[in-house]
N, C-alpha and C positions, 0 to 999 in steps of 0.2 A: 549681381546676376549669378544662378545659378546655372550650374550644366546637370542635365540628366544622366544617373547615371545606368547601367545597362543593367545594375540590380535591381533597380526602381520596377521594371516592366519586364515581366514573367516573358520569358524566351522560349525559342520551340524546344531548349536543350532540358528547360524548368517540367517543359511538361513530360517531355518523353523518359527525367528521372521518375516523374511520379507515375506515369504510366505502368513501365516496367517494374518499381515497387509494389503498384494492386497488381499486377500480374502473377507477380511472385508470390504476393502474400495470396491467392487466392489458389496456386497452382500450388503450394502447399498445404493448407486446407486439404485439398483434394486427394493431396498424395496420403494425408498421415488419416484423412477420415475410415477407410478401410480397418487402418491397424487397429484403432480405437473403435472403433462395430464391431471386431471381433472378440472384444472383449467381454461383451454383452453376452446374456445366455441364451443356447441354442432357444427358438421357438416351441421345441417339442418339449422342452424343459421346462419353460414357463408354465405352458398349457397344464402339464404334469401336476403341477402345483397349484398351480394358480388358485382361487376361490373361484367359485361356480355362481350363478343366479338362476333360479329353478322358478319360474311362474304357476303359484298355485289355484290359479282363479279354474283353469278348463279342468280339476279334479275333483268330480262329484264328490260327496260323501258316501264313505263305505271304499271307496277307489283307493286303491294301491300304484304308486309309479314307480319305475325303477330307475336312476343316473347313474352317472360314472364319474368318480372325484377321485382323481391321484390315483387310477385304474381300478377303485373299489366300487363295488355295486352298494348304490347307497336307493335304502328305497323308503318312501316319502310315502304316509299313510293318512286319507283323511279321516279319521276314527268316528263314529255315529256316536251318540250318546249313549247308546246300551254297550257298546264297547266302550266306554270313559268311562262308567260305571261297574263296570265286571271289572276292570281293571284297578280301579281302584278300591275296590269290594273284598278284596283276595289279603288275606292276613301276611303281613309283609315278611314276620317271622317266620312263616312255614317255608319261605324261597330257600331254593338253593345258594341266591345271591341278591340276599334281602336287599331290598332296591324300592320305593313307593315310585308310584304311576308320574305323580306332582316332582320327582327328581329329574326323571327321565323327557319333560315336554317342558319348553318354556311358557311360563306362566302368564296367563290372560289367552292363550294359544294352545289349547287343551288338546282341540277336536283333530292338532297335527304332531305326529308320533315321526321325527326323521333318527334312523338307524342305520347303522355301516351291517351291509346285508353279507355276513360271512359268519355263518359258525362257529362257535369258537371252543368246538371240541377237534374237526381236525382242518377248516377254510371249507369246508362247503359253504355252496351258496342255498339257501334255505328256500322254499314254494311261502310265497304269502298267502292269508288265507285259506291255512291249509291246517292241519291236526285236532287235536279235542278242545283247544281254548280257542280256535279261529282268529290265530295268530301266524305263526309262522311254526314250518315243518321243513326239517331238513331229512331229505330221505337216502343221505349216505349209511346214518348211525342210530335213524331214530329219535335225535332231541326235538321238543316241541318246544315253543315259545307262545307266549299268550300276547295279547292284542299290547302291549306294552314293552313289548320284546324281552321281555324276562325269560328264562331256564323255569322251565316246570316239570319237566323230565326226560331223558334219557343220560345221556354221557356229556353232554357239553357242559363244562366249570363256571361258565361265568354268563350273564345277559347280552345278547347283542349291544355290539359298545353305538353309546350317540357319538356322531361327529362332530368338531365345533360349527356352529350353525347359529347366526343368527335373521330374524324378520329386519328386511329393509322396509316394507312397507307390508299392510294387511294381506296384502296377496304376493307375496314377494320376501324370496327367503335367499341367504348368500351364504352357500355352504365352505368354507373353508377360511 
């Protein structure tokens, strides 16, 4: 014959260790989750940096859009055919900052020209669809850029730079 012993069958003392153990361990959690979220970066930082997605389906052709990536004016152009054309019409050697058309737009994706919209003679920001190539015109200094964003004349050194950019889908581009 055997006697039961008082190990056998969980007690009120069995439970209210385990009790107070999830209690602790939970009310720790809590204490140390703060200090570990703080480590995380601020929201406005993310944002900062973060990649962007820009839906190009509502931008007619011929249409110019302007965004803001990591506080740059970035602006998204849908180019017509006679703009793809003049653009890459234009002898590459005569530029200021030989560059062909097919370098500056990814490929299969012609008809969309995305460019960091600053100046790069002193950060102005350039009028799209503005000067003699019906490209971009900045009217600090005078530079004009052609529908490619290339330097065709005044004082700016180098072409509006492209951002890194790529298409998520046909109509859908993820700038950063």
């Amino acid at each position: 014959m055997t006697t039961a012993s008082s190990a056998d069958h969980p007690t009120r003392r069995d439970f209210l260790f385990v009790a107070t153990g999830a209690a602790a361990a939970v009310g720790g959690a809590a204490a140390l989750w703060p200090f570990i979220s703080q480590m995380n970066p601020d929201a406005s930082t993310i944002a900062a940096g973060a990649p962007i997605e820009v839906d190009l389906s509502p931008i007619a052709e011929g249409q110019d859009i302007k965004v803001f990536w990591r506080g740059k004016p970035i602006y998204i152009s849908h180019r017509t055919k006679k703009q793809i054309e003049e653009a890459r019409a234009v002898n590459v050697a005569s530029l200021p900052d030989p560059q062909s058309d097919e370098a500056r737009v990814k490929s299969g994706h012609d008809q969309w020209l995305v460019v960091i919209g600053i100046c790069t003679h002193l950060g102005c920001i350039p009028i799209a669809h503005e000067g003699s190539y019906d490209g971009f015109f900045c009217p600090c200094h005078g530079s004009v850029y052609d529908t490619s964003g290339r330097i065709r004349q005044g004082p700016a050194p180098s072409n509006l730079a492209v951002p890194p950019y790529q298409f998520v889908s046909d109509t859908k581009i993820q700038i950063g």
